[in-house]
C-alpha positions in Angstrom: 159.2 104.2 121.3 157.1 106.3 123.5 153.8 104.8 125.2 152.2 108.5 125.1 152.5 109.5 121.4 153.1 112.6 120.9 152.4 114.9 117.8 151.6 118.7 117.0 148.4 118.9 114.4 147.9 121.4 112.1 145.2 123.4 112.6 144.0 124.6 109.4 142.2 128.2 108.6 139.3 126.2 106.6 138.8 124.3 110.6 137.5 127.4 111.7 133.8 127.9 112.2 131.8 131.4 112.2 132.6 131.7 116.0 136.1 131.9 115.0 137.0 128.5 116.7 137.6 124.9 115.4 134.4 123.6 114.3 133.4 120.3 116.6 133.3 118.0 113.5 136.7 119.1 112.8 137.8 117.9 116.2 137.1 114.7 115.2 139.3 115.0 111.9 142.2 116.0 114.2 142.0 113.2 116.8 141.8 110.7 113.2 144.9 112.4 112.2 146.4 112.0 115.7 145.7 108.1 115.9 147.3 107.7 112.5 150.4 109.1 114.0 150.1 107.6 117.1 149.6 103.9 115.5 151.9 104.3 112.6 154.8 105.0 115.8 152.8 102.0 117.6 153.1 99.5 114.7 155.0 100.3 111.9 154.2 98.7 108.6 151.5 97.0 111.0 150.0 100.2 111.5 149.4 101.1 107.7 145.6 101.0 106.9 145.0 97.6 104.6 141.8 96.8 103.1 142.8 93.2 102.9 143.1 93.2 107.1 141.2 96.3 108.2 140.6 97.4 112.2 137.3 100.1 112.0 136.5 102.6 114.6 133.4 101.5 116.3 133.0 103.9 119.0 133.8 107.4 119.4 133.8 109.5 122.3 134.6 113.2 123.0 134.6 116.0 125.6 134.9 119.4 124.2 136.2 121.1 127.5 137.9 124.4 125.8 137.3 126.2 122.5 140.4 125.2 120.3 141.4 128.5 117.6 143.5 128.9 114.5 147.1 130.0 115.1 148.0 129.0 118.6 150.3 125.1 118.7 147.6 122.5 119.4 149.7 119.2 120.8 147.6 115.7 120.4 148.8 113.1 123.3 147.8 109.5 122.1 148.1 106.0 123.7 146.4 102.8 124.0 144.1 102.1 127.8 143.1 98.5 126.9 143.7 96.0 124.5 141.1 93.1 123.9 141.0 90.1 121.6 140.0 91.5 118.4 139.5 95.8 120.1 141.8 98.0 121.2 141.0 101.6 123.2 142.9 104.5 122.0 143.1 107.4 124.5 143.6 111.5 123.6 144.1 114.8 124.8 144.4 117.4 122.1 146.4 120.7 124.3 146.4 124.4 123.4 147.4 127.0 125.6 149.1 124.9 128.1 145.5 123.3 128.6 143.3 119.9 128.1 140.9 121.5 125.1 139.8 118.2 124.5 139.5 114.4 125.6 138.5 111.7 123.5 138.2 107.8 123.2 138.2 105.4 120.2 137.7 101.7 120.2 139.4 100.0 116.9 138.1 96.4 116.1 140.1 94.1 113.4 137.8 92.9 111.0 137.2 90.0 108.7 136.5 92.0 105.0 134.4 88.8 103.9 132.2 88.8 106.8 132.3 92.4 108.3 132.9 90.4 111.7 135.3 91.0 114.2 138.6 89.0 114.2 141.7 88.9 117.0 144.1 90.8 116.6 147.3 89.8 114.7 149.8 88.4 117.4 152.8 91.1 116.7 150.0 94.0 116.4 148.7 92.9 119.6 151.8 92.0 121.0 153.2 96.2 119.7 149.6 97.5 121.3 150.5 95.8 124.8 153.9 97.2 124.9 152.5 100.7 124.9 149.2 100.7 127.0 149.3 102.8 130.1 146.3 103.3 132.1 143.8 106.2 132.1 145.6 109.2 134.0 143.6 110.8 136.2 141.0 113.8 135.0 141.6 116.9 135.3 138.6 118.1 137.1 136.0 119.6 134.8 135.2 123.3 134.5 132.1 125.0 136.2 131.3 125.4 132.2 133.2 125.3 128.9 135.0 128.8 127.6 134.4 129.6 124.2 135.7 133.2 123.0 132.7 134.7 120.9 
């Protein structure tokens, strides 16, 4: 098993906006897609979503550095920066013509469905998340300003 998870997303027609480039809210459906992936690799049957013992995304952030467009291979990278007592940080770079298009974060806390409260981490999930975490690589210095074809 690979730390960096790997995975090419589909970039559907229906992403597209009316500047002809993957809407930004899409983005956010592609990096979802991309940690299922990624955590199903990760964990296994640990990784399968379970109401009875769910982990929730409670923080989301992304850089929209390039436009991403329909056609072209778009290639997700996807591994784990930290792991905490009950969180865990998922890292991403979505790629598309040989370039960083996009870099996100997600935080994943396991829950307690009776309470809504967090709750640690099961000890092989935990133990699966440490075995992959790899730490933050180093940015690829940002552009003077983003390119988006028109």
């Amino acid at each position: 098993m690979n730390a960096v998870h790997t995975t090419v997303l589909p970039v559907r027609w229906s992403d597209q906006d009316l500047n002809r480039h993957v809407n930004n809210a899409r983005v956010v459906t592609l990096i979802e897609e991309a940690r299922l992936s990624a955590i199903a690799s990760w964990l296994g049957e640990d990784g399968v979503p379970d109401p009875a013992h769910p982990r929730v995304v409670v923080s989301l952030a992304l850089d929209y550095l390039r436009s991403i467009d329909h056609g072209p291979e778009l290639t997700a990278r996807v591994w784990v920066s930290r792991v905490g007592r009950s969180s865990y940080t998922v890292a991403y770079e979505l790629v598309q013509h040989g370039q960083v298009a996009a870099r996100a974060r997600t935080v994943l806390v396991q829950t307690d469905p009776a309470t809504g409260r967090s709750t640690p981490l099961p000890d092989p999930v935990r133990a699966a998340l440490e075995g992959v975490v790899v730490p933050e690589p180093e940015p690829e210095p940002e552009p003077d300003a983003v390119t988006v074809r028109a």
